[in-house]
C-alpha positions in Angstrom: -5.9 9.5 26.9 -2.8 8.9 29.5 -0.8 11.5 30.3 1.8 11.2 27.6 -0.6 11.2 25.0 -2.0 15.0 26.5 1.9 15.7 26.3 2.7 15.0 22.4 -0.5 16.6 21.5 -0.1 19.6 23.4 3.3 19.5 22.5 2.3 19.2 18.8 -0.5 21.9 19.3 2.4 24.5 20.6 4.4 24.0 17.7 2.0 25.3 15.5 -0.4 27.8 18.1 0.4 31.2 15.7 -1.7 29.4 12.8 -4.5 27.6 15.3 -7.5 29.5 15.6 -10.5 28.9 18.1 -14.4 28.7 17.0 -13.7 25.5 13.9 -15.2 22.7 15.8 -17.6 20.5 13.9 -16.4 22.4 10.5 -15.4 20.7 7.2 -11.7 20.2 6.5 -9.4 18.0 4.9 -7.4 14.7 6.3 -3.8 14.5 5.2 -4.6 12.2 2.5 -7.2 14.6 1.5 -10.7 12.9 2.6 -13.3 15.0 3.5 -13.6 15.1 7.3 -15.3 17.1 10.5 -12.6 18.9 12.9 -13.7 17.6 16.3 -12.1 16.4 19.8 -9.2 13.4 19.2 -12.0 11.6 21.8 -13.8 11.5 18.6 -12.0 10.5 16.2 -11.5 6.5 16.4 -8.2 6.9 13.6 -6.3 9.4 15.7 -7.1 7.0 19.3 -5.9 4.3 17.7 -2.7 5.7 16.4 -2.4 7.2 20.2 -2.5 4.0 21.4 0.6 2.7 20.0 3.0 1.9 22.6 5.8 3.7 20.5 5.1 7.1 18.3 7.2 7.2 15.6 8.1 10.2 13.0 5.3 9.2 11.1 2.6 9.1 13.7 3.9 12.7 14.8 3.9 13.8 11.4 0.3 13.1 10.3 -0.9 14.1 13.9 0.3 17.6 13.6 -1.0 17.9 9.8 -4.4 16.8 11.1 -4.6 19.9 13.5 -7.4 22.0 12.6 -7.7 24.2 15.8 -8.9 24.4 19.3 -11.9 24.4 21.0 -12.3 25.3 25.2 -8.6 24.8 24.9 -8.4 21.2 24.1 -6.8 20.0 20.6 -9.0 19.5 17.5 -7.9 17.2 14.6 -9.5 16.5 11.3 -11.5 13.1 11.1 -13.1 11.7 8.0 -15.2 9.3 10.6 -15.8 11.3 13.7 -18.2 9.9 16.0 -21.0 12.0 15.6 -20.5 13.8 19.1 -21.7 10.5 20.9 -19.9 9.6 24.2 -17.1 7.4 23.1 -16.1 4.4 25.7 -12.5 4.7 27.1 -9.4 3.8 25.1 -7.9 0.4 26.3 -4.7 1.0 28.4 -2.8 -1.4 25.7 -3.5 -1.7 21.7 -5.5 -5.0 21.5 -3.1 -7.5 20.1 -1.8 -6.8 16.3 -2.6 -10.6 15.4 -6.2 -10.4 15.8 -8.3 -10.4 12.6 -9.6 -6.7 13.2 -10.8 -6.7 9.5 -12.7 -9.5 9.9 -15.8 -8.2 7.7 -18.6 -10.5 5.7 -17.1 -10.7 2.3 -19.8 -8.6 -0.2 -20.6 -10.7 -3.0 -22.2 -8.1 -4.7 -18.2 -5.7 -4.7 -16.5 -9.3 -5.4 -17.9 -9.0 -9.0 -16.0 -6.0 -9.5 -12.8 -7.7 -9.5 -11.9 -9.8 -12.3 -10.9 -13.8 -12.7 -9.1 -15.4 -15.1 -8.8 -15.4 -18.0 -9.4 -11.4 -17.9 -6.6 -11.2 -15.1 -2.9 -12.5 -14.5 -2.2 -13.3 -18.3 0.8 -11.6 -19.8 1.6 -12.4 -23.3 4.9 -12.4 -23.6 7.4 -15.6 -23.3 8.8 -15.0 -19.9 13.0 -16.2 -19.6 13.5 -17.8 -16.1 16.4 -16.1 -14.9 16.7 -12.4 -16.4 16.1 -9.3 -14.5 15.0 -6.7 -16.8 11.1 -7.3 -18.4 9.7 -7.2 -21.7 8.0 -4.3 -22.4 4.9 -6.8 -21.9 5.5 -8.2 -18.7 3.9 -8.0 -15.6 1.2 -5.7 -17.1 -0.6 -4.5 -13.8 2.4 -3.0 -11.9 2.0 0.6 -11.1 4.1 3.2 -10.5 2.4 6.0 -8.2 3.0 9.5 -8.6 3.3 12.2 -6.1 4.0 16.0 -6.4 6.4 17.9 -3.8 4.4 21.1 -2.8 7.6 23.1 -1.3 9.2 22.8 -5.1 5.9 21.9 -7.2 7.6 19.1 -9.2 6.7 15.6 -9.6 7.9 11.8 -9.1 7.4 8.6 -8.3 8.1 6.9 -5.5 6.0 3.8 -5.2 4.8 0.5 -6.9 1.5 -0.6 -6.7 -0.8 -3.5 -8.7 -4.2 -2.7 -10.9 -6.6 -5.0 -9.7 -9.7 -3.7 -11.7 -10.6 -0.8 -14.0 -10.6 1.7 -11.5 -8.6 0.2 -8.7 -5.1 -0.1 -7.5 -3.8 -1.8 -5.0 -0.4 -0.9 -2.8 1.2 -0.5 0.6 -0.6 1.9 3.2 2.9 3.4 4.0 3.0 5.1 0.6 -0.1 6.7 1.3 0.8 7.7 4.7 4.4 7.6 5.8 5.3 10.5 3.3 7.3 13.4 3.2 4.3 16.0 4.9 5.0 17.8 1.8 4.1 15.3 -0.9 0.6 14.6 -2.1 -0.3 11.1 -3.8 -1.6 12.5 -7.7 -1.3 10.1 -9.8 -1.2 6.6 -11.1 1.0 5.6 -14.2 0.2 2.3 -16.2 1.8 0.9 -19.0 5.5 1.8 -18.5 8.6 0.1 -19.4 11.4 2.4 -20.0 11.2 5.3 -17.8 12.8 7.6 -20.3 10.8 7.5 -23.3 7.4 7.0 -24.4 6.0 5.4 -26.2 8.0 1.8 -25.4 9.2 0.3 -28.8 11.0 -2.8 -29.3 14.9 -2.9 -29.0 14.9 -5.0 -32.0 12.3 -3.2 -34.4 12.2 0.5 -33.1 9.1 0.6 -35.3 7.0 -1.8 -33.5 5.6 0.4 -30.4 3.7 -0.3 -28.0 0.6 1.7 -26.5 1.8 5.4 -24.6 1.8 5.1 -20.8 -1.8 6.2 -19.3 -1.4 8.5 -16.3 -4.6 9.1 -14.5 -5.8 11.2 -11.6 -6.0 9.6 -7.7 -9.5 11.1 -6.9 -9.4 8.7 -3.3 -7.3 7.1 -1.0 -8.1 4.3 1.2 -5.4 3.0 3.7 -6.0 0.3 5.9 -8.0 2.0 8.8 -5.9 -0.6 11.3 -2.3 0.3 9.4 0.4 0.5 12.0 3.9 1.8 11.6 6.3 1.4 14.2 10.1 0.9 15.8 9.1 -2.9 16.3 6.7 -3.6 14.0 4.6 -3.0 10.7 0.7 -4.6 10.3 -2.4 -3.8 7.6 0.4 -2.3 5.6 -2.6 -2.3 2.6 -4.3 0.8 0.5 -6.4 1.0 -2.2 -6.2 3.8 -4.8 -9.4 4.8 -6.7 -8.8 6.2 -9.9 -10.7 9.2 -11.7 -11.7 7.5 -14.7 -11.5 3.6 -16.3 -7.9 2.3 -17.4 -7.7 0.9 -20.8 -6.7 -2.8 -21.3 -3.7 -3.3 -23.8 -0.9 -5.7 -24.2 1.0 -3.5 -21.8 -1.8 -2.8 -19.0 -3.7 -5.6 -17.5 -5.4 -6.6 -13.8 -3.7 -9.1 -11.8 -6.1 -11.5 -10.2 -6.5 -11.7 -6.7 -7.0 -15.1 -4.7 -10.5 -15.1 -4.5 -11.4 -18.7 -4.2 -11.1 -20.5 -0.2 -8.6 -22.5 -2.7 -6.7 -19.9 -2.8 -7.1 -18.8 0.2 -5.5 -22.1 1.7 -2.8 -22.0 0.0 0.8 -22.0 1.7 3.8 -20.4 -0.3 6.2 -21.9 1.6 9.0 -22.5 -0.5 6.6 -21.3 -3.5 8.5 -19.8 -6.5 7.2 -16.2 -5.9 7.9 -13.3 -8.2 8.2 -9.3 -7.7 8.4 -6.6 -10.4 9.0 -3.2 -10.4 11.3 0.0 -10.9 13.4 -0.4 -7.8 12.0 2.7 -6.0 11.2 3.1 -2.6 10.5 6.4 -0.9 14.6 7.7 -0.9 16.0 5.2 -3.1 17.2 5.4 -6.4 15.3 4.0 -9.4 16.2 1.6 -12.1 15.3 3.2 -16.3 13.9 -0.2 -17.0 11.0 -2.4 -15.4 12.5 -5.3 -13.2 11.6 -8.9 -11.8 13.1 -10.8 -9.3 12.2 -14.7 -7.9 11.9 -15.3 -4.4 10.9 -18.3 -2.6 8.8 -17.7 0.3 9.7 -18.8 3.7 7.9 -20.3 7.0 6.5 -17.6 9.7 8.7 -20.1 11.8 12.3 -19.0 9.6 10.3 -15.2 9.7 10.4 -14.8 12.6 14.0 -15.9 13.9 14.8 -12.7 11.5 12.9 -10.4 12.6 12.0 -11.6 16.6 10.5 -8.1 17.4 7.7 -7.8 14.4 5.4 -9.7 15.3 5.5 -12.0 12.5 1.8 -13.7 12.1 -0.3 -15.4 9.2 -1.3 -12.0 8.0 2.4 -11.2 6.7 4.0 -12.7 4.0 8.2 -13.5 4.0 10.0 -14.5 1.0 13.4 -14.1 -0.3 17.1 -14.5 1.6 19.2 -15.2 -1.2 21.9 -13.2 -1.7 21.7 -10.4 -4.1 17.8 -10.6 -4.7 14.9 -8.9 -2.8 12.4 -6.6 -3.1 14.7 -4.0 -3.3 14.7 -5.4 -6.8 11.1 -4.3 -6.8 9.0 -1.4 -5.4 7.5 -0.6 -1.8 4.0 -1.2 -2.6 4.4 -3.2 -5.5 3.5 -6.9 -6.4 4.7 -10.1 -4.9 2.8 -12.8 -7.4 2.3 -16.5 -7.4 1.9 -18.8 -10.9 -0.9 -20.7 -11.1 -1.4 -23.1 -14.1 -5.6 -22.9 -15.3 -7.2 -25.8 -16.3 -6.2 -24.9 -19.5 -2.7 -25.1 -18.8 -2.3 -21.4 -19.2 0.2 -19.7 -16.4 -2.0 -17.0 -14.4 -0.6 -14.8 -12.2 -2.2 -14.0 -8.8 -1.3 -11.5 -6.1 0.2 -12.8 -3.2 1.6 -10.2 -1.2 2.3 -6.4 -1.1 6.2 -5.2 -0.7 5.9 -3.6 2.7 9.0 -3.9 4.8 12.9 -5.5 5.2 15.9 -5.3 6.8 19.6 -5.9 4.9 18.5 -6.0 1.5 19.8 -9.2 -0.5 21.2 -10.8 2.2 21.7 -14.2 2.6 18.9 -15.7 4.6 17.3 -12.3 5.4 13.7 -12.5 3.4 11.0 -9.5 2.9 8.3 -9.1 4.6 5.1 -8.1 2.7 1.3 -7.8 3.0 -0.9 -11.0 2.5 -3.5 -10.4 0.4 -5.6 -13.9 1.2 -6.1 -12.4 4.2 -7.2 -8.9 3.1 -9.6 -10.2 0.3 -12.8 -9.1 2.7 -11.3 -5.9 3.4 -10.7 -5.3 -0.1 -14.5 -5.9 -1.5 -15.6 -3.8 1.3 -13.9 -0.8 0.5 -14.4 -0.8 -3.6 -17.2 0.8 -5.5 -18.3 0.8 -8.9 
């Protein structure tokens, strides 16, 4: 570690040396998203290095440092790993983080995960007769979104403050910053599916209050899986990509069904440049207000070239997404985490709905010639089937 790095963790350890205790290395403890873990040297543990290594710290990095302390051992800092090395020697951090662009995810795609994850026609069909142009939903639209659920330990109440995209029976899929960029006293809970209108349930129709719809299903988080290579800083935002694991199957209605992800090299080739794109959600992001009523929003997506002249410090590369920079609509319209999806006609000339991109950052919201930035998923597809399970 250089010499700052001692400095903000012995800094960190300071703040907090009346709860630390000595004699806890190698014993069990929990992360700050809750994985099991071993409390060992930060030499050890590859997540905390690599955070470290960031040129810039920001709140957030400080934040889940000092909630992984677990104590001290022959006076140096311990912090709670969920993939500790094992104890073996562990060769010297580079003196710069290798360069953000480089496909560090670049794992062999398992076939055997990929058939977890639906294709058309049992993904991306809605059933409702979508009107170009509208911003609230029908009850039926967009039937994967998410909303995910989190509970405030200092006051013991519960909300929502992320979107997110069901991409199997078990699975969803959302940003890594609303797993770990929260409030340290928030916990990730929950996953609701099936919602419309925030304040009641069940949804009915505003034309025949007697023709309802399915009540939401809320169902436990039992795992949390943020992209191991997320980075969060002043400058720039990269594998901005989780995947929630949910306690027990969803059931598939009219008002809860998978999106489809681009599977296919097709797919994978595919350039939305100046591609109709659409994003749905409640509005919600971790401080700002919510809309009552499920929303949607059409963005056209933009070159990395037009990206980057926005945004010249991000680091804008092929594994981001931009869209939007009309006036007046964004992703603000949507949810952080939530679904940026591409139409695709089948072969039978039915509209399917794949998942382009994840809403992960932006600047000016609705303003002209200012897009989002989001995740893109073609190029987290590998990462994906790795890190699934029946």
């Amino acid at each position: 570690m250089t010499g700052n790095q001692i400095i903000i963790l012995v800094a960190l350890i300071s703040l907090v040396s009346v709860t630390v205790v000595e004699g806890q290395y190698r014993s069990t403890c929990r992360t700050p998203i809750n994985e099991p873990g071993l409390c060992v040297f930060v030499s050890e543990c590859s997540f905390i290095r690599r955070v470290l290594q960031k040129p810039i710290l920001d709140n957030n990095d400080i934040r889940y440092i000092e909630a992984s302390r677990c104590g001290v051992h022959e006076k140096k800092p311990l912090v709670c790993c969920a993939e500790p090395s094992g104890g073996a020697p562990v060769e010297p951090a580079p003196s710069t983080p290798p360069a953000i662009s480089k496909r560090v995810d670049n794992l062999p795609l398992n076939v055997d995960k990929l058939r977890l994850l639906p294709r058309a026609p049992s993904c991306g069909i809605q059933y409702s007769d979508r009107i170009v142009g509208g911003e609230r939903t029908k009850i039926d639209e967009y039937p994967w979104t998410a909303r995910i659920q989190h509970i405030d330990k200092r006051s013991n109440n519960y909300g929502f403050h992320c979107g997110g995209s069901l991409i199997n029976e078990l699975y969803v899929l959302t940003a890594a910053h609303c797993i770990l960029s929260l409030p340290k006293s928030w916990t990730v809970t929950a996953v609701r599916l099936g919602e419309w209108d925030t304040s009641v349930d069940p949804d009915c129709d505003e034309l025949d209050p007697t023709d309802c719809y399915d009540p939401v299903q809320d169902i436990q988080v039992t795992k949390s899986v943020p992209h191991e290579n997320y980075v969060s800083g002043k400058t720039e935002v990269q594998n901005d990509i989780a995947l929630l694991r949910l306690a027990q199957k969803v059931r598939y209605s009219d008002t809860v069904m998978p999106i489809c992800l681009p599977l296919d090299d097709l797919a994978a080739r595919r350039s939305y440049e100046s591609t109709k794109l659409f994003v749905a959600g409640w509005g919600q992001t971790e401080t700002d207000r919510s809309s009552r009523y499920k929303l949607f929003v059409a963005v056209n997506g933009v070159s990395e070239e037009t990206c980057r002249k926005q945004y010249p410090m991000a680091n804008i590369n092929d594994r981001l997404l931009c869209a939007g920079g009309e006036a007046g609509k964004d992703s603000c319209k949507g949810d952080s985490g939530g679904p940026l999806m591409d139409v695709v006609a089948s072969e039978q000339g039915q509209a399917v709905y794949y998942l382009a991109g994840v809403v992960s950052f932006g600047r000016q919201c609705g303003t002209r010639d200012v897009p989002g930035v989001y995740t893109k998923v073609t190029k987290f597809v590998n990462w994906i089937s790795n890190n699934i399970d029946p």
